[in-house]
Structure formats: C-alpha cells, structure tokens
N, C-alpha and C positions, 0 to 999 in steps of 0.2 A: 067787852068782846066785839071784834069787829064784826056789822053786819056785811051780808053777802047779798048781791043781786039775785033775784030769781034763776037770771040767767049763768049767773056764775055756779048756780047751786046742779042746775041742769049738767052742766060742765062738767062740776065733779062726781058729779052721778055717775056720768058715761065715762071719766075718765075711770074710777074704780069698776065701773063691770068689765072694759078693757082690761084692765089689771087683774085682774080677777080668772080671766080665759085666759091670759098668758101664765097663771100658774100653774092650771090645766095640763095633765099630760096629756102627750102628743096623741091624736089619730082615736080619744078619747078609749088610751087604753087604760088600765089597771095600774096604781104609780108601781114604781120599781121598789124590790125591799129593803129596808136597810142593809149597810155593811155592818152594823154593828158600833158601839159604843169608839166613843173618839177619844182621845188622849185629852183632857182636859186644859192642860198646858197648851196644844197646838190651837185650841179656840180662842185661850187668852190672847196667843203669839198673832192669831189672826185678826182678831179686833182690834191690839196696838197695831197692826199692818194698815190697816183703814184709817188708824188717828194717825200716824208718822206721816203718811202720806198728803194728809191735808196740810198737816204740821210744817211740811215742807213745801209745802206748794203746789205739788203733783195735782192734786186732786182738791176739789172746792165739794159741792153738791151732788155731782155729777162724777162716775167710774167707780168700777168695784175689785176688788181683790179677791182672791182663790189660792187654795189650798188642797191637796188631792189628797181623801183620806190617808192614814194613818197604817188601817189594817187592809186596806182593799186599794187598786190601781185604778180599777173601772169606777170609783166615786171620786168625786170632791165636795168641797164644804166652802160656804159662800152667803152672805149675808140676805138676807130680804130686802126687796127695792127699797134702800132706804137711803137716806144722805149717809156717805163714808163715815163724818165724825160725828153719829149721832149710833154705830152700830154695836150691838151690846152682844154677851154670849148669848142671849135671848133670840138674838138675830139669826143665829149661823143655823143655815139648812144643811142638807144632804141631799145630792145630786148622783145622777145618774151618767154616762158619758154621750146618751142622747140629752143631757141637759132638763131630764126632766126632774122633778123634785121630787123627793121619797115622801114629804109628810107635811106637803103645801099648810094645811090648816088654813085656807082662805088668804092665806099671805103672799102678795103679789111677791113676782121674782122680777128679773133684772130683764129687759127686752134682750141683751147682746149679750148673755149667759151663753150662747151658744159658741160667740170666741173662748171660752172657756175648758169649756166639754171636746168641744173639735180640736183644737191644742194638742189637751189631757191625750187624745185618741191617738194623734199623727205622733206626738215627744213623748216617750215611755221615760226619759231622762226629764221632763219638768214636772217639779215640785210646789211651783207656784206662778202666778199669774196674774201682771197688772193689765186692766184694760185703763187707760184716762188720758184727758185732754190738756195734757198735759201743754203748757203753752209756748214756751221758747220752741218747741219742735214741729210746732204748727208750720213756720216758714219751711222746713225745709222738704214736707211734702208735697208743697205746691211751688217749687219754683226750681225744680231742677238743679240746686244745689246739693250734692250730698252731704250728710252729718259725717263727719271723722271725727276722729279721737285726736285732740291738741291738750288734751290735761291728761297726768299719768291716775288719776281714779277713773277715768273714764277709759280705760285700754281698753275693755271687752267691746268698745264698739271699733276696733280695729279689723273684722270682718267683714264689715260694712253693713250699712244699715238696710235693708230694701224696703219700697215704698211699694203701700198695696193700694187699687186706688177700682173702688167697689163699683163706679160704669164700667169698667171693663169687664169685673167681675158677673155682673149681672145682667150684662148686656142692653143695660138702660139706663134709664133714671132711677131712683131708689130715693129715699127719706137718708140718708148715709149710715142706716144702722144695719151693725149682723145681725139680724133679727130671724135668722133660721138657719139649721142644720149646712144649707149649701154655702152660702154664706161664709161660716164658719171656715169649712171647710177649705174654701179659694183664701181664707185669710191664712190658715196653718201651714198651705202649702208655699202663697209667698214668702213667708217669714220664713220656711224650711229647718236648716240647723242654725241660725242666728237666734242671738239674744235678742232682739231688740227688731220691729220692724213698727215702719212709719206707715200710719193709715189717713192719704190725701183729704185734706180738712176736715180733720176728727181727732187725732190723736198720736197715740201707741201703743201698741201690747208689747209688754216686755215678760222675759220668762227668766226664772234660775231653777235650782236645784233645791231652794227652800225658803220660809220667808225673808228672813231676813237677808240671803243674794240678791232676791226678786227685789226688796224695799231699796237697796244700796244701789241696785242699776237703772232702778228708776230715776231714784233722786240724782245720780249723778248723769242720766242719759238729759234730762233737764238742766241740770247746772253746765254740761259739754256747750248743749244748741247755744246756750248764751252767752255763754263765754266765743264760740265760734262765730258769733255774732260780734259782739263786739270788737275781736279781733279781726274781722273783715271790713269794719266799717272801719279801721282806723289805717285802708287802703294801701298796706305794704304787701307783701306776701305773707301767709301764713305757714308758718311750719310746724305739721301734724308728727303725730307718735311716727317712727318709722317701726315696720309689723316687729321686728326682733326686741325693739324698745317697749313696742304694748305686749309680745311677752312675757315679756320679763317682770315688768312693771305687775299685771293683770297674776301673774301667779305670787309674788311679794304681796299684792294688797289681800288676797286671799284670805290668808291666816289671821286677819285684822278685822274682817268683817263684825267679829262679834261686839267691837269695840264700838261702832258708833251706834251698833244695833241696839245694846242696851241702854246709851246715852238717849236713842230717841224715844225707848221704848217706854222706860221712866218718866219724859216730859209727856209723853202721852195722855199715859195712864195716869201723871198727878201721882206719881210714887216712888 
C-alpha cells in the first residue's frame, strides 16, 4: 500500500469535507423527495453512457453524463462524483432541478451538476446531457474559429456552435467551473436551442432527446473539431456541409442511431 505524507493526508481530509457540503442541499434546506422508482433499463443505458464515452475518447476522469427521470421532468439521474468508467447502478442519484440530491447518503456530487439541472429547467425537449472536456474542441473556443459541420455524421452542428465563455458570464475571474445555480443558468441561456455549445478552455455540453442522441453527438461533435483540424492544416479551402445537405444528411442518420448505440454499448459493458 502506498504511504501518504501527513501532508497529503491533511489534503484529503479537507478535500472530502469539501465534498461532503457540496452534497448538501442548497440554503441547508430539507433534500427534495423522490420522484419515484426509475426504469431499471434507463440506469443500465446511463452507466453504458459514462463507459462509451471514455471508450471513445470524450471523456477520461474527469465529466459526467445525465438523464432526466423517467416519471417526473423536474428530476434527473446522475452519477456520484466519481470517475465516468468506474460508475456502477450503485452510483446513479436523484436530482432535483435546483441540482440538489434527493438521498446524498454522504456521497459527494459533481461540483458543475448545476450545468445539468439549469439545462433540464431552460430545454423541456432535452432528455440527456454531456458536460466533458472533450479535447479536439478545446481549439475552437479559444481562437475564434468556429466549429462547422464538414462530415455528414456531424450535420447537427450545422446551427452553429456557440461558445460560452464564464468571465463574461461572471463578471470576473472564476476557478472556470458552473459551480452554482447562476452559473448554470448563463450557460443554458448561451447554448439556447443548439445542440452543442463550446465552453472557452473547458469543454462542451452537448444535449439530445435521449441517451443514446446525446452519446452519438458527442462522440461525433469530437471526431467533426478534428477532422476540421486536420482539414485546415492542410491549407486549401475547406468545404463544410451546405444547411440543405446537413438537413438532409442529420434527418437520414437519425433512424440509425440505435446502430452504433448498441455496438458501443456492448464493448462497454463486456457483453
């Protein structure tokens, strides 16, 4: 067993009591009550949401995935701060849409849960929700390039992508995380009716209709930024989707979604 320094122990001390008052409901009220028993199935489909996503790249350590219950609009369901490919049905909470947790049990929650819940609040049409830092898409919120669609699986970002960019939103310096209700809220509002909005040196939240939209626009709004990349570096012009071609394209891939959903969902799970 590795020894720890004093100092390191100290560390983790403070780092768990920290964690600990972030699972805390808000204004030390009362936690919110359940919505009731979940679809058993939607918790499998959300824990393969968390391994696909490391699977692919999207996500390492670090971002979390969501799911807005089942029987209720005003919940969703969302792992415990924990690394993505390590999260079990054991894991998934219940949420409230002020982002607090219905039945913490001393289990920290995710500091930027609240991109989450403020989404759930603003989109009454999303059904799911990646936050992660995701890395090919890192460039294009810091350099004033924007993200287009040049590959027809990526048509959905043919509305364009908008970039949220938290000093402005906070009107200062910040740690770069939504680490609270307002927060939240200036992120759901730039993102607006897009799928997809870029958060300046951090990431993306991307949104669908369910998990496995939300997992396929992920993994493809990643595989787009580098492909876009690489196609810029090789200094000719680039020629993106024209909107009538990401139409078209984005309603054909549609009815297909289930196809690579369960291909990834399988190497996931090891089944």
């Amino acid at each position: 067993m590795e020894h720890l320094t004093r100092r390191h122990v100290l560390l983790g001390v403070a780092t768990t009591v920290a964690a600990l008052a972030a699972a805390r409901p808000l204004s030390g009220q009362a936690p919110p009550t359940s919505a009731g028993p979940v679809d058993p199935g939607l918790i499998e489909d959300l824990v393969a949401a968390n391994r696909i996503l490391v699977d692919q790249g999207v996500l390492d350590g670090y971002g979390h995935v969501s799911v807005r219950h089942d029987r209720a609009a005003d919940r969703y369901l969302m792992a415990r701060s924990v690394a993505p490919e390590l999260v079990t049905t054991a894991d998934i909470m219940e949420y409230d849409l002020d982002s607090a947790p219905v039945d913490a049990r001393g289990r920290a929650t995710y500091l930027e849960r609240f991109i989450h819940g403020e989404i759930y609040r603003a989109r009454p049409d999303v059904r799911a929700v990646v936050h992660s830092h995701s890395p090919s898409v890192i460039p294009f919120g810091v350099t004033g390039v924007s993200l287009r669609p040049l590959y027809h699986m990526s048509a959905f970002l043919a509305g364009g992508v908008p970039v949220y960019d938290i000093r402005q939103a906070s009107g200062g310096m910040t740690d770069m995380l939504v680490r609270n209700a307002m927060l939240g809220q200036s992120l759901a509002r730039v993102l607006g009716s897009a799928p997809v909005a870029l958060m300046r040196g951090h990431g993306a939240v991307v949104v669908g209709s369910s998990l496995p939209a939300v997992v396929f626009r992920s993994v493809y709004t990643e595989v787009n930024a580098r492909l876009q990349m690489q196609a810029m570096a090789l200094g000719g012009p680039v020629v993106y989707l024209d909107p009538e071609e990401a139409r078209r394209a984005e309603a054909s891939i549609a009815g297909t979604i289930p196809r690579p959903w369960e291909l990834w969902k399988k190497k996931a799970l090891g089944r």
